[in-house]
N, C-alpha and C positions, 0 to 999 in steps of 0.2 A: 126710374129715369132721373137723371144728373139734373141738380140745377144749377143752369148755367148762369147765374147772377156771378159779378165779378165785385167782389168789397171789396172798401178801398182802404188802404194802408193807412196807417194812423203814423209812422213814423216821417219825415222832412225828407223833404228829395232832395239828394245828391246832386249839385252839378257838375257836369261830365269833364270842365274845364277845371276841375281842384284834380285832376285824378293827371297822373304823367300818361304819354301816349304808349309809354314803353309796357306802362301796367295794362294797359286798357287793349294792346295787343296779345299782352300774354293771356290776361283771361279771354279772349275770345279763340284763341289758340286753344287753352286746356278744355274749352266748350264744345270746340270741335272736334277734339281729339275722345273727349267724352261719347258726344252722337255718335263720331266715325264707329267705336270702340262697343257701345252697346248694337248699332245695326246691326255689327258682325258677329255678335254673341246671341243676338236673336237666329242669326241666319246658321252660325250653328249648331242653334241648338236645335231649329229646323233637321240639320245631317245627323243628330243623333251624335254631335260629339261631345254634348255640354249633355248631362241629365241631371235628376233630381227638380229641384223648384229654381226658377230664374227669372229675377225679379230687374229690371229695368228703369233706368233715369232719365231716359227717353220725355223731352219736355222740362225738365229740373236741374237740366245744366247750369242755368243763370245762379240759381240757389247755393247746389254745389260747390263752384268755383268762388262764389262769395262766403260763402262761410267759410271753406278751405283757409283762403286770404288773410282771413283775421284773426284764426290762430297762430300761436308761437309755436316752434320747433317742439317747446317742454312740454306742451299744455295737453291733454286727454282728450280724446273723442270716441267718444260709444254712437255706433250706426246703427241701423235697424238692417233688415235684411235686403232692403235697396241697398246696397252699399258699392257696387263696380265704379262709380265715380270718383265717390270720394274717398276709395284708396288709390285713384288717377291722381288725384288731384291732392289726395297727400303725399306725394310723391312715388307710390309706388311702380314698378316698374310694369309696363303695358305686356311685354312678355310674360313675366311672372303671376300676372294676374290673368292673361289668359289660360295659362298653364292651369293653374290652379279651378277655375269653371271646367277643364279639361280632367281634370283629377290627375294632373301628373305632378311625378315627384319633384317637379320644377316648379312648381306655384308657391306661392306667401306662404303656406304651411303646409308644401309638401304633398299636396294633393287631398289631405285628410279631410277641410271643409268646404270647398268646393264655393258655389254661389252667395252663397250669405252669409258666409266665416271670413270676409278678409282683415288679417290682423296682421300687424307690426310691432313688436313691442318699441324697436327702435326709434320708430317715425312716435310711439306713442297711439298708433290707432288700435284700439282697444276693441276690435270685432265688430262683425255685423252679426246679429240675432236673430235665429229662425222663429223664435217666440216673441207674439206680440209682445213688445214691454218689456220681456227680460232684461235687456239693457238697461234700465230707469235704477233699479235697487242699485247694481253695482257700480254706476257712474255715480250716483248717492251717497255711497261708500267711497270712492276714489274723491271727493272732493270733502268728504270728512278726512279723509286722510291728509289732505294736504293741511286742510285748517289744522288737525292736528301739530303737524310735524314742523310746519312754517307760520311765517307772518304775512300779516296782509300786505297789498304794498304795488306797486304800477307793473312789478319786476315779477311778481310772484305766480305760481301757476295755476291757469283755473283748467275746468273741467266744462265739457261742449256733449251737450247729450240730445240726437236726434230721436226722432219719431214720428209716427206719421200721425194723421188728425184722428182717427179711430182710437188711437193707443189713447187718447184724454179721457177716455172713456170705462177706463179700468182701475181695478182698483191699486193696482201699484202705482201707478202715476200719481194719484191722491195722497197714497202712505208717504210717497218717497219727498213728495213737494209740501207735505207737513212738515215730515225732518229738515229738510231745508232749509226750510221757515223759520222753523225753532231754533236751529244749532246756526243760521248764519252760515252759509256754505257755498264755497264761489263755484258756483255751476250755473249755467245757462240750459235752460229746456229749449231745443229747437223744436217747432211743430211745423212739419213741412207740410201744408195743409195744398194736396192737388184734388181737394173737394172730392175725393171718392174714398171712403174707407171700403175697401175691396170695390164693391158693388154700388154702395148706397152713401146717397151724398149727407154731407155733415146736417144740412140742415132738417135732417129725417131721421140722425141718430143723434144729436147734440140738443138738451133744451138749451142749450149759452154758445150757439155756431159762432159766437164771438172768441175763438179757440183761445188767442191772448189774454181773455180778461178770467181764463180759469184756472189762475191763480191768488185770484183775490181772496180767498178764504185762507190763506194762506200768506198773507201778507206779501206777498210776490207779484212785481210790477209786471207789465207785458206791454210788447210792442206788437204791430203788423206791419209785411212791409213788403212791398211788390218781391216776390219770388223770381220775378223774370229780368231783372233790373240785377247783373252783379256788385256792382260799383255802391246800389242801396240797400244790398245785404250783407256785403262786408262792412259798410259805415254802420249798419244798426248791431252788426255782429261784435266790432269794435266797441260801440257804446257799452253794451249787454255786458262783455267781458272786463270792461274798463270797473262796470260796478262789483261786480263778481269778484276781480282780485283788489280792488284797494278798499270797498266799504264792507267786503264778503257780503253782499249782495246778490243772493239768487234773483235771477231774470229769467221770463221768458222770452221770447223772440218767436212769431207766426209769420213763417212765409209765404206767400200763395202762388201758386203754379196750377200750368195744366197739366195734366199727366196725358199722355197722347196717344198711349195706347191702353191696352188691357190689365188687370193687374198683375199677370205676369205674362211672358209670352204665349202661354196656353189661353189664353184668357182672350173670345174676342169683343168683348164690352159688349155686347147685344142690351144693353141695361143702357145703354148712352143713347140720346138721342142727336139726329142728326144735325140740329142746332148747337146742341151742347159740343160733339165734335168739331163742327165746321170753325166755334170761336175758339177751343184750342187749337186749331191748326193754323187760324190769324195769329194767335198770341203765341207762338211757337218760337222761344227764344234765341236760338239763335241765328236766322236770317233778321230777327230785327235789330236786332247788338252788330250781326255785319252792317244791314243799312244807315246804323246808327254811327257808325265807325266812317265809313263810309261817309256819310252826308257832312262829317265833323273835317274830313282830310285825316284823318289818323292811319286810314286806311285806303288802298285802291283797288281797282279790280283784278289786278295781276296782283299785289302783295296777297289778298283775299283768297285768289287761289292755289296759289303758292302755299298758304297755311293748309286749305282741303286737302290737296295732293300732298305733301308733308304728314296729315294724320293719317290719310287713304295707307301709305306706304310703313309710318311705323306700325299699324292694327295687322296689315301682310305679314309682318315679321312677325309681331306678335303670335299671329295663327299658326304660322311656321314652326315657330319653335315649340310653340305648344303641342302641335300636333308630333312631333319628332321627338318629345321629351319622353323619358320614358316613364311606365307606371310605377308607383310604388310597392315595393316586395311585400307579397303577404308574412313573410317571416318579419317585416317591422309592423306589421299591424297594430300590436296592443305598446307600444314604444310612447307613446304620451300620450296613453291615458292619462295619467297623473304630472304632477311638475314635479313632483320627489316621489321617493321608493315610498309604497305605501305595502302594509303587509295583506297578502291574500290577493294582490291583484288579479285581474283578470291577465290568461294566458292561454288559452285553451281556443282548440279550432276546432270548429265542427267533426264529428267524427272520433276526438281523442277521447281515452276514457276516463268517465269522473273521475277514477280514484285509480293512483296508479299503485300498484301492488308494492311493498316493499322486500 
């Protein structure tokens, strides 16, 4: 059973009157275009059009749209296999990523990774990972690389590595935030902590549920910071990167959210208890970023729905074209495996034989 204790952020609250109104409607636009966008990939995948594993940000929009935020166009981001938002929210295109849940050859890559592979080299979003933690080593690596190649500096590029609160719990996470440590390396460890590692909450699998402060052994500072609040995740995401690229200062950064449903759509949290649900569904971020918007003037009831029916209408399209895209050819099947010709690849389809006679 979840416990529903809510800590409290250790980083400075944001006031909502430093931020332009212009910002403060866009993310609550890309918040919703997020919900609208995961409902209908649930309810997909209810019809059987989405398969495999599908993992949901349903609840962690606020987080999302604020970390998004505070990266540069240059800068690296390794996701976990939550990842539908924030290739939303990295700009990727809302068709192309439902394509791709669709497995059609109109998705981010084609069809081939489906729910938890969204990559871009372009935008720089560097995958979502079906393996807990696999992301940690090569974001590790991507930000030695930079320290390699460049200098430090306000301009320079850092590296943004999510994960969920269970992932602190592994041994890569450990190895990879030693090297860090040691070599001085602008990367930021995001831990999106929505208090449930699959099943069972942090404070039943963490002795230090203090997720930020487990980088102390490693000489790596940490924050926490309302997850549900965008405007105080991209100001701590700001900070975090701000150290990252000018003192090559690894940071953590621990956001807290609820996650609102199960941990993936098959999943119906029976492990939750009914209190623990009823205060995610109070702290459900975005009807209170609308009330908040709202109570401020930034926003009104018509401009508010104006934004719903706007997301309602592009996730339609989305589904559309998705649904209409076509599949990809089995004669391209083995086409990238590799990023260059590698010798002996795999080519063979079930049925063909080992060894072809000469």
């Amino acid at each position: 059973m979840a416990d529903t204790r809510r800590p409290k952020a250790t980083g400075k609250t944001t006031k909502q009157n430093s931020v332009s109104a212009d910002a403060l409607r866009g993310y609550y636009t890309q918040m919703v275009l997020i919900r609208e966008f995961e409902l209908r990939a649930s309810e997909m995948y209810a019809r059987a059009k989405i398969g495999g594993y599908c993992h949901l940000n349903l609840g962690e929009e606020a987080t999302v749209v604020g970390l998004m935020a505070a990266l540069k166009p240059t800068d690296y981001v390794y996701m976990t296999y939550r990842d539908h938002g924030y290739a939303l929210a990295r700009g990727m295109e809302p068709g192309a990523v439902m394509a791709e849940l669709f497995g059609k050859s109109t998705g981010v890559v084609g069809g081939y990774g489906g729910s938890m592979h969204m990559f871009d080299l372009e935008r720089r979003t560097m995958g979502g990972y079906g393996i807990v933690g696999g992301q940690i080593p090569l974001a590790t690596g991507a930000a030695f690389a930079i320290n390699y190649r460049s200098k430090a500096g306000k301009n320079a590029d850092a590296v943004m590595c999510l994960m969920g609160d269970g992932t602190t719990n592994i041994g890569a996470f450990h190895e990879s935030l030693n090297l860090a440590g040691l070599w001085k390396l602008p990367i930021v460890y995001v831990i999106v902590n929505n208090r449930l590692g699959m099943g069972t909450s942090v404070e039943h699998a963490s002795a230090e549920p203090d997720l930020y402060k487990r980088g102390c052994a490693y000489r790596i500072p940490g924050e926490r910071v309302d997850g549900d609040d965008p405007v105080a995740v991209r100001d701590a995401a700001l900070a975090a990167l701000e150290k990252a690229r000018v003192d090559r200062q690894p940071m953590i950064l621990e956001t807290l959210s609820y996650r609102l449903k199960g941990h993936s759509v098959v999943d119906p949290a029976r492990y939750r208890s009914k209190e623990d649900t009823e205060t995610a569904q109070e702290n459900d971020p975005v009807p209170a970023f609308r009330n908040r918007l709202l109570k401020s003037g930034v926003l009104d009831d018509k401009a508010a729905d104006a934004i719903h029916e706007a997301a309602e209408k592009t996730v339609d399209e989305a589904v559309k074209f998705a649904d209409s895209s076509p599949d990809p050819l089995p004669a391209e099947m083995f086409d990238r495996v590799y990023a260059t010709a590698v010798a002996n690849a795999p080519g063979a389809f079930p049925g063909d034989p080992v060894v072809v006679a000469s």
